[in-house]
C-alpha positions as CSV (number, residue, x, y, z in Angstrom):
1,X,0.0,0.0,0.0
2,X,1.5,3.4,-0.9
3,X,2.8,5.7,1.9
4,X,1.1,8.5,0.9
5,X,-2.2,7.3,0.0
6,X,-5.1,9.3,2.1
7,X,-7.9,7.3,4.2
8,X,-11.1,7.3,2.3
9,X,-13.3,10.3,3.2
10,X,-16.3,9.0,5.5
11,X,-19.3,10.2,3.7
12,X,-20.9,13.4,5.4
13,X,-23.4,12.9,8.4
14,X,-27.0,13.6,7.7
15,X,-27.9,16.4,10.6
16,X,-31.6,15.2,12.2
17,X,-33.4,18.0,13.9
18,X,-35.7,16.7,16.5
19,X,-38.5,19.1,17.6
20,X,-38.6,20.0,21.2
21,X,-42.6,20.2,20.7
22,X,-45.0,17.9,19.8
23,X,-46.0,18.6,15.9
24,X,-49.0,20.5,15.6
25,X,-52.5,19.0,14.5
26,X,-54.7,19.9,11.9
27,X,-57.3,21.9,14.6
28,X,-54.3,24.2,15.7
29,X,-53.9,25.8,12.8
30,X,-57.6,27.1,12.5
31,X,-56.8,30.7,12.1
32,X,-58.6,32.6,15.2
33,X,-59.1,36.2,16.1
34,X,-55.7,37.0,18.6
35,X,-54.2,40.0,20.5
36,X,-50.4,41.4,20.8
37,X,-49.2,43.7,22.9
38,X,-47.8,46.8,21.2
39,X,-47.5,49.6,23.6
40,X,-47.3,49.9,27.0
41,X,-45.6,48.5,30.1
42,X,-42.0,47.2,29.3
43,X,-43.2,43.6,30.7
44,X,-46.4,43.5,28.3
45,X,-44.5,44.1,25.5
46,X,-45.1,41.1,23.3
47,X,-47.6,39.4,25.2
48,X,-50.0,37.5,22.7
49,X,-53.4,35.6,23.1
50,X,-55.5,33.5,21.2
51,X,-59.2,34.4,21.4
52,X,-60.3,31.1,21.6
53,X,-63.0,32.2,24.0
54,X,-64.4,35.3,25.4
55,X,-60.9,37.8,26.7
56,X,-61.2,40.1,29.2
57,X,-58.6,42.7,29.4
58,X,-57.4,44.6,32.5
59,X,-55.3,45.3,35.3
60,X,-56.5,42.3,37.8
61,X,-54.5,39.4,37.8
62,X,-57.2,36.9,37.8
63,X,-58.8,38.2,34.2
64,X,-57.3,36.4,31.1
65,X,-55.3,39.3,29.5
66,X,-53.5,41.2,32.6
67,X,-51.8,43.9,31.9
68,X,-49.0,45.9,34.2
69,X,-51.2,49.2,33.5
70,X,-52.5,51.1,36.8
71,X,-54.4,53.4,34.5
72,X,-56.8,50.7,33.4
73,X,-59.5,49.2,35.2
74,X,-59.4,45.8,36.9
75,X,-61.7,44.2,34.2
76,X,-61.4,47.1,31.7
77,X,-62.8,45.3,28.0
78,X,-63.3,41.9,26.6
79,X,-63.2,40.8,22.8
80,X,-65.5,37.9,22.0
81,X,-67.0,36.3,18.9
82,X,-69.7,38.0,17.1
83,X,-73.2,36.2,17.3
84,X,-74.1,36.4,14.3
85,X,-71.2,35.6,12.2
86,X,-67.3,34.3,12.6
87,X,-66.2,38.2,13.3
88,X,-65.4,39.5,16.6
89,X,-66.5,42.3,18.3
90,X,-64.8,44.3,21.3
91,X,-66.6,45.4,24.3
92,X,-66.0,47.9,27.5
93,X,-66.5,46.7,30.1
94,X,-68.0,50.1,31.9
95,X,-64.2,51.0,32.1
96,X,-63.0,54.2,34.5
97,X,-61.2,55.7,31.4
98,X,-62.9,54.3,28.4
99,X,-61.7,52.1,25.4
100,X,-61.0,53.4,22.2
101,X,-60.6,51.0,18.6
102,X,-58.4,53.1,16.2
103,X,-59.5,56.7,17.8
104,X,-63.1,56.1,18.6
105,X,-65.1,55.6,21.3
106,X,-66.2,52.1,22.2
107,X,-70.1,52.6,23.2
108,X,-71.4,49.0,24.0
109,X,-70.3,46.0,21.0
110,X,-68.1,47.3,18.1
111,X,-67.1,45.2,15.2
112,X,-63.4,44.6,15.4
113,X,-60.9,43.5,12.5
114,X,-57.4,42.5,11.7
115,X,-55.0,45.7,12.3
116,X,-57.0,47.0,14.4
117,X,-55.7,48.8,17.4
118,X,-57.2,48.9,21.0
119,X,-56.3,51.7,23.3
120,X,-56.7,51.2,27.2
121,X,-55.0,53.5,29.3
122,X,-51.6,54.0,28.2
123,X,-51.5,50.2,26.5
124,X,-52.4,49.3,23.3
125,X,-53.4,46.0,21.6
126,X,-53.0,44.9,17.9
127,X,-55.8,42.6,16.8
128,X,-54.9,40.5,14.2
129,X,-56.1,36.6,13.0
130,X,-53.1,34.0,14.2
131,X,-53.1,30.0,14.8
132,X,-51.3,28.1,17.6
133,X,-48.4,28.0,15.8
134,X,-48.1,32.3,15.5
135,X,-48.3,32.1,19.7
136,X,-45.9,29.6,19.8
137,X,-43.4,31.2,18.1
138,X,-44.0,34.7,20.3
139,X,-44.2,32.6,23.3
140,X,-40.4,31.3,21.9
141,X,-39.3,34.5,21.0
142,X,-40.0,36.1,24.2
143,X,-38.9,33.2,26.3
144,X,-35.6,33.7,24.3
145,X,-35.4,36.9,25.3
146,X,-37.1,37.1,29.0
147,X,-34.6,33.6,30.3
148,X,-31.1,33.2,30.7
149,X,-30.0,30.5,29.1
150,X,-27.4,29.0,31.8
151,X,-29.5,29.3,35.2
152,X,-33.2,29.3,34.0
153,X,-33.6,32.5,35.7
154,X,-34.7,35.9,34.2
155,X,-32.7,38.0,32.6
156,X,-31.8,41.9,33.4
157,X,-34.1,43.3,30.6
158,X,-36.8,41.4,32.5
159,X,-36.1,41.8,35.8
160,X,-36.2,45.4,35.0
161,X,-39.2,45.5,34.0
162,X,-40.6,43.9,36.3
163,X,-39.1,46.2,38.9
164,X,-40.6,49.3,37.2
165,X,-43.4,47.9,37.9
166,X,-43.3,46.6,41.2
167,X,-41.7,49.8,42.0
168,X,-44.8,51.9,41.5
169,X,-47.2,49.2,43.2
170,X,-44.7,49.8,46.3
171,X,-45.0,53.2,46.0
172,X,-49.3,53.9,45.7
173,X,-49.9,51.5,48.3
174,X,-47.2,52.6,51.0
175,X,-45.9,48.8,50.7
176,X,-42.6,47.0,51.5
177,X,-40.4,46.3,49.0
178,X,-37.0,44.9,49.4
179,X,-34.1,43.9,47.2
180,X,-30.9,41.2,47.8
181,X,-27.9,41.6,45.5
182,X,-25.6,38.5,45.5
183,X,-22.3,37.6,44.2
184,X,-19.9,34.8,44.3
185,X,-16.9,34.5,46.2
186,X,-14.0,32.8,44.5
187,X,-15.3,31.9,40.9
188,X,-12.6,33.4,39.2
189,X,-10.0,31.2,41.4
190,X,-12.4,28.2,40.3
191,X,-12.1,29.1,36.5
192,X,-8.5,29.3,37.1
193,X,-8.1,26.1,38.5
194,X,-11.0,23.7,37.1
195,X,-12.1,25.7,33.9
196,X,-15.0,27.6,33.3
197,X,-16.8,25.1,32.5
198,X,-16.9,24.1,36.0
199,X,-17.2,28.1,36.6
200,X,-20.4,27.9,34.6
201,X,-21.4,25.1,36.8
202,X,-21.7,26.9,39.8
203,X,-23.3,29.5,38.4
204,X,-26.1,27.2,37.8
205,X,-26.5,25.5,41.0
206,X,-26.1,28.3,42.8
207,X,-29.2,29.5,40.7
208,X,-31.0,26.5,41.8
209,X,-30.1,27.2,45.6
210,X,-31.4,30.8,44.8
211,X,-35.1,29.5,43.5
212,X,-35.6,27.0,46.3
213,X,-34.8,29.6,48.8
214,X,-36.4,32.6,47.4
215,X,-38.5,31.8,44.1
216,X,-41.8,31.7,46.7
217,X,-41.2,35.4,47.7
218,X,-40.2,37.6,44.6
219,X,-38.9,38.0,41.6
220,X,-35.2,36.6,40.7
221,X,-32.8,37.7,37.9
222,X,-29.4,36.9,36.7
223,X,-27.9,40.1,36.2
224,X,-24.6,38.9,34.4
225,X,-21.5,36.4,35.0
226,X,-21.8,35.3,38.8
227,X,-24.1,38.2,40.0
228,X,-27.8,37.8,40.6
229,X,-30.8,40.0,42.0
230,X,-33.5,39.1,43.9
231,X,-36.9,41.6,45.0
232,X,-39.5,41.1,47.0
233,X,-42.3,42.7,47.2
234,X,-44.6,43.1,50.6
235,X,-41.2,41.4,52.3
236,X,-39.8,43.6,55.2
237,X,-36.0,44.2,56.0
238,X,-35.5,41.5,58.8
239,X,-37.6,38.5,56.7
240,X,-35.0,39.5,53.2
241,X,-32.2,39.5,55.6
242,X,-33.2,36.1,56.4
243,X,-33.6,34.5,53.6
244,X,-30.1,36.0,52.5
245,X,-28.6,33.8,55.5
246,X,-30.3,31.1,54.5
247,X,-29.2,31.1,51.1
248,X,-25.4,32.0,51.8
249,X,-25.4,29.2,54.7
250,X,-26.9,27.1,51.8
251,X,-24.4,27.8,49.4
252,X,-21.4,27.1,52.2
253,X,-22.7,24.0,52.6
254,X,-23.4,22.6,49.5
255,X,-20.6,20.5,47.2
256,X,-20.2,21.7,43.9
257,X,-19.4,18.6,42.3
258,X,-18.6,18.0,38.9
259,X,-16.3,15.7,36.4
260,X,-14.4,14.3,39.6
261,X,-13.7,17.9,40.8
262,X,-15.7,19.5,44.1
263,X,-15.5,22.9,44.6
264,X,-16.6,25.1,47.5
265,X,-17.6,29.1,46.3
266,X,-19.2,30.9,49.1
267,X,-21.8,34.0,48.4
268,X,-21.9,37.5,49.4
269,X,-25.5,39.6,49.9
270,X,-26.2,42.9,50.1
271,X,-30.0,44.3,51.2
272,X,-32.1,47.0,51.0
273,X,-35.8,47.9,51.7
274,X,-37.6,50.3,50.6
275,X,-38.8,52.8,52.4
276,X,-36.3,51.6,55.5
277,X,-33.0,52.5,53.6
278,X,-34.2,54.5,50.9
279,X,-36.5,57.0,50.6
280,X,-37.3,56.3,46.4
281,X,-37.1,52.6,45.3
282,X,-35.5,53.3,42.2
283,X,-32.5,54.3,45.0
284,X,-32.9,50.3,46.5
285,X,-30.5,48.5,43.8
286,X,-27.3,50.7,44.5
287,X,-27.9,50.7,48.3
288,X,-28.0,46.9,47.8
289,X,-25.2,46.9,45.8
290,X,-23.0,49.2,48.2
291,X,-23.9,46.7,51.1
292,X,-22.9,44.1,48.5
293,X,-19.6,45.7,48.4
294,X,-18.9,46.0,51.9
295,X,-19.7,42.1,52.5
296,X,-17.2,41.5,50.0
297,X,-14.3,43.8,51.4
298,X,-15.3,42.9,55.5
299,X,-14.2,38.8,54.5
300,X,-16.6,37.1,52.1
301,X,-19.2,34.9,52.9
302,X,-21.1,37.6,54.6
303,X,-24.5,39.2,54.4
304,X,-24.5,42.9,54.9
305,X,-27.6,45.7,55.2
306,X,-27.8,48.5,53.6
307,X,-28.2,51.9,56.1
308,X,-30.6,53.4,57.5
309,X,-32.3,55.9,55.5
310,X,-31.9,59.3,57.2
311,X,-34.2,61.0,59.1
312,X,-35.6,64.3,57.5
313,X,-34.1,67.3,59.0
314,X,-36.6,68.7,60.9
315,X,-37.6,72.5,59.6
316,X,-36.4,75.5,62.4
317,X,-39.0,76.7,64.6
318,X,-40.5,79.7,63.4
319,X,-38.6,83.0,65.0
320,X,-40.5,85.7,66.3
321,X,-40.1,89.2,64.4
């Protein structure tokens, strides 16, 4: 046999895509009357809903279309089918504000078509005709862009959102809200040492210790690399304080174990309440973040608080003239 001959090329693989959902039947592509989001709060943006039965719209949580609007009313509209043929029609629902379908008035039952655009408050709604495929692709798309891909958990764009909102609720109804700020300790050493694939392992299960701990009490984000943010709303100072010890006494104790190699990161918190440390909650991430700091400079592993907010200077009595 020649020296130089080459080994006979293997013929090219055939790449088989395997669908992560079931294939669609025949009845989910009936084309129905739908809604999408198009304006208004940053976490409604791109919301979308078959109208496979009668939708009400508002700002209650227990109607089928919520929306993060406080200038809506709790059950504000509702687009159903049209009695007497396959159309829809949009209704207000004796709404504080009103409902208006491309600049007028909606008095009773209005026909509605595709294009048109509902106006509640400060959100508005795109009707259009879709099929269960159309929502699973913008249930996809905004998964894609709502999840971190690594933990599971949601990402800054989304947690920000949410925030704004929760924010405001805080605000009009003189509630709690509070805010941890975590970080791990020694992942860079662990990259270092084991790779970052074992980096990126951490990173994960420390998400996982995060959601057992927390996920029942608010709202949890990865905010980038080995940093993540938790609020929660109607959750006072010394309950978020305990559920950061939990969860750094958690993360001590658990073995990161992974391709023969155990590792053993160790978290820092930093928390804040609103209105105990800060007077605006839009203040409550950097006063989390400060106490962050501090954790991380005072030895690691620590939880710290955030101060105090101070107490208003008090206006000089009034002099005589």
């Amino acid at each position: 046999m020649p020296k130089n001959r080459k080994p006979a090329r293997k013929p090219a693989a055939t790449l088989r895509v395997v669908s992560a959902v079931p294939p669609m039947q025949q009845e989910d592509l009936l084309r129905m009357g739908s809604l999408l989001v198009v304006q208004g709060a940053e976490v409604d943006l791109g919301k979308h809903m078959l109208c496979d039965h009668p939708i009400i719209i508002g700002r209650d949580e227990r109607v089928d279309f919520s929306l993060s609007d406080g200038s809506i009313s709790r059950a504000h509209c509702s687009v159903e089918r049209a009695a007497t043929d396959s159309g829809y029609e949009l209704v207000d629902l004796d709404s504080t504000n009103g409902t208006t379908l491309n600049g007028k008035r909606v008095v009773g039952r209005i026909p509605i078509e595709a294009g048109d655009k509902i106006f509640l408050g400060s959100s508005v709604l795109r009707f259009a005709f879709a099929d269960a495929v159309d929502v699973q692709y913008h249930e996809r798309v905004e998964e894609l862009v709502q999840t971190d891909g690594l933990t599971g958990l949601d990402t800054k764009r989304q947690y920000d959102a949410v925030f704004e909102v929760l924010s405001s609720q805080a605000v009009d109804e003189e509630a709690k809200l509070s805010v941890a700020v975590m970080d791990l300790d020694g992942l860079k050493a662990i990259n270092d040492e084991h790779g970052h694939e074992m980096g990126s392992y951490a990173i994960k299960e420390v998400a996982g210790l995060i959601q057992q701990i927390m996920d029942a009490y608010g709202h949890l984000a990865r905010f980038g690399g080995d940093e993540f943010v938790c609020c929660f709303p109607n959750v006072d100072h010394e309950l978020a304080i305990e559920l950061s010890e939990e969860l750094r006494a958690a993360v001590e104790a658990h073995d990161f174990c992974h391709d023969d190699a155990t590792v053993h990161p160790t978290l820092c918190v930093g928390v804040a309440t609103y209105p105990d440390n800060v007077s605006d909650p839009s203040l409550l991430f950097k006063a989390a973040d400060d106490a962050l700091y501090r954790a991380k400079r005072a030895g690691k592993n620590r939880v710290e608080s955030a101060h105090p907010a101070p107490e208003p200077t008090p206006l000089p009595p009034d002099s005589d003239s």
